[in-house]
Structures are given as C-alpha cells and as structure tokens.
C-alpha positions in Angstrom: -33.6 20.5 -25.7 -32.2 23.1 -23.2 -32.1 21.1 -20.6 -29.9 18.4 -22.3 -27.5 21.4 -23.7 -27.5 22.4 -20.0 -26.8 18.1 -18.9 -23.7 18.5 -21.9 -22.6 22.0 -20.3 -22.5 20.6 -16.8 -20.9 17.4 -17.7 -18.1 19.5 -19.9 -17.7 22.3 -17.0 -17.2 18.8 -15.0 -14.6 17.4 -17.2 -13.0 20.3 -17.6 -12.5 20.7 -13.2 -11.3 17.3 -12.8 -8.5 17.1 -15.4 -7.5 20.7 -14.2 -7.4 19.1 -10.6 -5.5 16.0 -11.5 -2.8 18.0 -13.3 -2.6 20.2 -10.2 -1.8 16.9 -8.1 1.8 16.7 -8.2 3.2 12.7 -9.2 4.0 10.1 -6.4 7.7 9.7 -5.8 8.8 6.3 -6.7 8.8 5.8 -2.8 5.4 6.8 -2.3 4.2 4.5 -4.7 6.3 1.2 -3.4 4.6 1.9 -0.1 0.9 2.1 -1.3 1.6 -1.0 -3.1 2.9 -2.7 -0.3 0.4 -1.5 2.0 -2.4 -2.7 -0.5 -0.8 -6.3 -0.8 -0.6 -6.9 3.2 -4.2 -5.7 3.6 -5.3 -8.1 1.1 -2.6 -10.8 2.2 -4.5 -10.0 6.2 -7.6 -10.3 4.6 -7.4 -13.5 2.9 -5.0 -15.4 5.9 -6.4 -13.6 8.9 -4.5 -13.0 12.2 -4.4 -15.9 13.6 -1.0 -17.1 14.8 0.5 -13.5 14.2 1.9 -11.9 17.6 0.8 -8.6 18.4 4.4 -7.2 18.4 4.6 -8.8 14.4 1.2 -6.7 13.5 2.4 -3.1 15.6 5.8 -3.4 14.1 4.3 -3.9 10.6 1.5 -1.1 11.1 4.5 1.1 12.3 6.6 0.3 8.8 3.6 1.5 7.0 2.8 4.2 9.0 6.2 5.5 8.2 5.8 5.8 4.6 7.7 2.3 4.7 10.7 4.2 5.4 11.8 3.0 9.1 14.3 0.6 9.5 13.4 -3.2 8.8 12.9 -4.8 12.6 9.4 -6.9 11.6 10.8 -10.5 13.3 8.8 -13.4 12.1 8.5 -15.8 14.7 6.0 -18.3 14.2 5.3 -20.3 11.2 2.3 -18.3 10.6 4.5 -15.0 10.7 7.3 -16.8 8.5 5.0 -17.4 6.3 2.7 -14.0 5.9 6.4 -12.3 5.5 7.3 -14.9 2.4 4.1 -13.7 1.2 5.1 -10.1 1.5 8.1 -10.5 0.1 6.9 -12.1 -3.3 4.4 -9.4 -3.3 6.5 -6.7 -3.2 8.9 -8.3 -5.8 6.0 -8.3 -7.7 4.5 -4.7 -7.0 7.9 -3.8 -8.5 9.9 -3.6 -5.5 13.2 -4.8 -4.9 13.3 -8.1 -2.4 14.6 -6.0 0.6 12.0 -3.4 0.5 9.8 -5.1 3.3 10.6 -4.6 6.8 11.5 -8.3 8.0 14.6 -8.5 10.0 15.2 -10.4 13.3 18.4 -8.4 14.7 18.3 -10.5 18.0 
C-alpha cells in the first residue's frame, strides 16, 4: 500500500514539474512555427523522393533557408526536372502547413 501511495506521489510531483515547465516555455512566434513546418515537410518530401537528380547547390541553398529560421532571402533555383518538381512539392506543402504560397525559398534571379 505505501509503495503505491509513494508510485501516485511520484507520478503527481511528476505532473506537477512538467506542466510548470511547459508553461515556463514561452509560445513559438507564428514565424517559428512556419519554419518547423516547413522543415518537417522537406525532410519527409527528401525522404520519400530521395536526392537523386537534385544539384548540390539546390540542397546547400535549401539547408541554408532552413538554417536561417527560413528567413533569408528566396535564391533556391530549381533547375532540373527533379528540382522543379521537389519545389512544387514544397510549395503545396507549405500552402498546406498554413503558409502563404511565397513562403518557400524558390527563386531563380539569373
């Protein structure tokens, strides 16, 4: 019997720590979040295409958007089909990650 009031105490004392710790955390800004949504749709959108076809300057110049907090200025250039194509992708899945269509990094400026 005391050592299941002493499980309930524990698990309580528990409870108690990690909702203090989560109301500590401050919110995401809307920006913050936009970016770990993105992020989370090219890994997946990587993961399910692979890298085949994609330059190395397409993948560095992405890596470098998200390393930014997605906040540099779009110069991602698809040139290949396969490029083209991973950056439709993107594009529908920040639309749908809430994200307005001109969010991801795709621009050729050349």
């Amino acid at each position: 019997m005391r050592v299941l009031a002493a499980v309930v105490l524990a698990c309580s004392i528990a409870g108690g720590l990690s909702s203090a710790l989560a109301q500590s955390t401050p919110p995401k800004s809307w920006p913050e979040v936009k970016c770990e949504r993105y992020e989370k749709a090219w890994i997946e959108a990587l993961a399910r295409r692979g890298r085949q076809g994609l330059s190395p300057e397409f993948i560095e110049r992405h890596e470098a958007f998200l390393a930014s907090g997605c906040t540099t200025q779009a110069d991602v250039c698809p040139r290949s089909a396969e490029e083209l194509g991973l950056a439709n992708i993107m594009v529908v899945a920040a639309m749908n990650a809430g994200t307005a269509s001109t969010f991801p990094p795709f621009a050729c400026r050349e």
